[in-house]
C-alpha distance (Angstrom), angle and dihedral (degrees) to the residues before:
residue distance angle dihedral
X1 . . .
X2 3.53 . .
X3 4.22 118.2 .
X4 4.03 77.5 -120.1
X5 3.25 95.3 61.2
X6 3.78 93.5 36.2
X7 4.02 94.9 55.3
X8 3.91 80.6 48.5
X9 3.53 98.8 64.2
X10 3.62 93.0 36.7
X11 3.57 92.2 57.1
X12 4.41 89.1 47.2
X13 3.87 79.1 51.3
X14 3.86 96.2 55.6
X15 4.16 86.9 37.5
X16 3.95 93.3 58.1
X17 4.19 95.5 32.1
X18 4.21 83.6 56.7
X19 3.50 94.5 40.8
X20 3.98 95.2 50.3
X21 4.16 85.7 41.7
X22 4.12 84.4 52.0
X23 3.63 92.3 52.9
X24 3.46 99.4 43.7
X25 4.26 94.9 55.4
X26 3.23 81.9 48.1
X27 3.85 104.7 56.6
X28 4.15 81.4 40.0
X29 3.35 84.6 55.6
X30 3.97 97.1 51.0
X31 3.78 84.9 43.7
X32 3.90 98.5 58.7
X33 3.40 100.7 37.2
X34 3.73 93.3 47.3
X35 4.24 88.3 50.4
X36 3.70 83.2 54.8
X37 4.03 88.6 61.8
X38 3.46 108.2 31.7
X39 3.94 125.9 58.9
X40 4.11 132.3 -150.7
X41 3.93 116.4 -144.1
X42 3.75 108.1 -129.9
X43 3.59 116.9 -125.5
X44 3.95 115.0 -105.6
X45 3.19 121.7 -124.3
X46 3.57 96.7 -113.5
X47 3.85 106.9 54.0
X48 3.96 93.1 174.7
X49 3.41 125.6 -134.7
X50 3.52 123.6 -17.6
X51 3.97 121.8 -111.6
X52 3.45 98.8 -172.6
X53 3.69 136.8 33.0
X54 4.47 113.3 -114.5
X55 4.27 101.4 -66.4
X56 4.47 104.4 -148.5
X57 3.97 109.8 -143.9
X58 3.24 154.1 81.6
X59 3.44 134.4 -36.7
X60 3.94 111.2 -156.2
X61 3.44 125.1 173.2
X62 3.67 144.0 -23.1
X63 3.62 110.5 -147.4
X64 4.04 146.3 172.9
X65 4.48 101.8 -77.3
X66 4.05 81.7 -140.9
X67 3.63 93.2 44.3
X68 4.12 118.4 38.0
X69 3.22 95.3 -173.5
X70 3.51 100.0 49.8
X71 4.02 105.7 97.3
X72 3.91 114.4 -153.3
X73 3.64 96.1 -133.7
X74 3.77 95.3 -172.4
X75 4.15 122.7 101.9
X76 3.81 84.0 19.6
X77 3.85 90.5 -73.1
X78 3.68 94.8 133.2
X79 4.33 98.2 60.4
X80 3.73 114.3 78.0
X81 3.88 117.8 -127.2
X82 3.65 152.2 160.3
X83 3.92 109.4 -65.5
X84 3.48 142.8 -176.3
X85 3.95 118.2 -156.7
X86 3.44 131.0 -155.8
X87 4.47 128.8 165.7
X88 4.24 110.4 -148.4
X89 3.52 124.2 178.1
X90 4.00 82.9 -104.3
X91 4.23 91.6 56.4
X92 3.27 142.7 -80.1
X93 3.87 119.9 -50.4
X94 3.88 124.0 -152.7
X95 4.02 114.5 -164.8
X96 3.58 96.8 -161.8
X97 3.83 119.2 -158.9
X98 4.07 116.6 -119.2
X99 4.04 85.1 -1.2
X100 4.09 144.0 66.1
X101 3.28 111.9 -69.6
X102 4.05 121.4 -117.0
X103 3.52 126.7 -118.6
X104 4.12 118.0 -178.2
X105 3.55 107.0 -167.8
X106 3.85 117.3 -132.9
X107 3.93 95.5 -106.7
X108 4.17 89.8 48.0
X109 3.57 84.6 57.5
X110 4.22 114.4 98.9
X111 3.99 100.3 157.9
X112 3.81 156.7 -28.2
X113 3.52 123.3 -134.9
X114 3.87 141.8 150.7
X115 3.77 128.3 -104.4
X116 3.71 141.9 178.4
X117 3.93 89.5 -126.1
X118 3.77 154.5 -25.2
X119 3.97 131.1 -158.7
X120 3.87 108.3 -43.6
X121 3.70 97.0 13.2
X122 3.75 139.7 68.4
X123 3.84 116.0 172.6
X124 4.13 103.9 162.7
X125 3.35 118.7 -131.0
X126 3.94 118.6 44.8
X127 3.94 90.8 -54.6
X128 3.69 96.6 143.5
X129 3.41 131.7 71.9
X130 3.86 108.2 -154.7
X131 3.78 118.8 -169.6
X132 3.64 113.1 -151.2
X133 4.18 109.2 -148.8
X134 3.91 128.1 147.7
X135 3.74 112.8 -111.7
X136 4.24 121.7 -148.9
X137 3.54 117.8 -107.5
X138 3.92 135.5 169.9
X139 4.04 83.2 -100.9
X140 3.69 101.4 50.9
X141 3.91 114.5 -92.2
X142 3.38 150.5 -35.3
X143 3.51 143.0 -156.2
X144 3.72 118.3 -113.8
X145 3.92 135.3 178.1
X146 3.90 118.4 -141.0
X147 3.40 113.4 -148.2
X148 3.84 115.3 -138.3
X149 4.05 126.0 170.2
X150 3.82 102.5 -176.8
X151 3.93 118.8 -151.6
X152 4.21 95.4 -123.2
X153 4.01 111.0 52.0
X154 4.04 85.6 -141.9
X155 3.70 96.5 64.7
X156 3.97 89.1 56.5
X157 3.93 87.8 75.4
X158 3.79 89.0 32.5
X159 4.07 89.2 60.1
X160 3.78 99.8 34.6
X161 4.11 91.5 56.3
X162 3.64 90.3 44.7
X163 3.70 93.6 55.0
X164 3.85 94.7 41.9
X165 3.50 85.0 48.4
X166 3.97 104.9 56.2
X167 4.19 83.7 43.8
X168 3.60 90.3 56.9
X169 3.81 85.5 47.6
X170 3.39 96.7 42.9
X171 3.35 89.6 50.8
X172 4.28 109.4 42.0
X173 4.08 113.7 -160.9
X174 4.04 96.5 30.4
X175 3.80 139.0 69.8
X176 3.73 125.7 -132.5
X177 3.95 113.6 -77.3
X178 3.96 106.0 -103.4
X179 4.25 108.7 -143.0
X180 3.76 112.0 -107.3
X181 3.74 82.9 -149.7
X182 3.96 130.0 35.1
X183 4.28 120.5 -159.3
């Protein structure tokens, strides 16, 4: 190899090493000041009793309802991970693997359905359960989908009737919204 050709690839090297290191700040960036906006309810102590038995998968994405492929980077909620998932009478808790764990509280809760996909994944089929809740910010709220493939297709139908259900309880006299629009 020719020291042309070697300063050539050590200048692509330095090209793609800043351009990684640009996109990274910049998704730290997004991350921090979108924590600064948005606020997590902690889980009580008390969740109540449990509706469904401890779900194994993965937890995906949370993204913008009006835009799926919008990630909400803040809290962690954009990075997929491990997860275990569980629906109390409280809400529905989300132990996330490597991150905070997720806890929806009953009333943030709208739906559950199924979808094909969300930001960072696309499985076909209705492979996804997305949870539909509204999350705090400094300007009110806004409605979010959480991403969630499970590991066993049965528990899909398990957690989406669970969810639907403790909306329509937390909510007496109307049924869970139903998405105009599926991702």
């Amino acid at each position: 190899m020719t020291s042309e050709q070697v300063l050539a690839v050590a200048v692509l090297v330095l090209v793609f090493a800043g351009v990684v290191a640009a996109m990274a700040r910049s998704w730290l960036r997004r991350e921090s000041a979108s924590t600064a906006v948005t606020t997590l309810a902690p889980a009580p102590a008390d969740l109540g009793t449990p509706r469904t038995e401890a779900m194994e998968g993965t937890y995906v994405s949370t993204v913008d309802a009006d835009d799926p492929l919008t990630r909400v980077p803040g809290h962690g909620l954009g990075r997929r991970s491990a997860a275990v998932v569980r629906v109390h009478d409280a809400g529905v808790v989300v132990e996330r693997e490597g991150e905070t764990d997720l806890f929806v509280p009953a009333a943030d809760l709208v739906d559950a359905h199924r979808a094909s996909g969300v930001a960072g994944k696309h499985v076909g089929g209705e492979g996804l359960v997305l949870l539909r809740w509204r999350l705090t910010t400094s300007e009110g709220t806004q409605p979010v989908d959480t991403g969630l493939r499970l590991r066993h297709p049965a528990h899909r139908s398990v957690l989406t009737d669970a969810v639907r259900a403790l909306v329509a309880d937390a909510s007496p006299g109307t049924s869970p919204s139903t998405p105009t629009e599926e991702s």
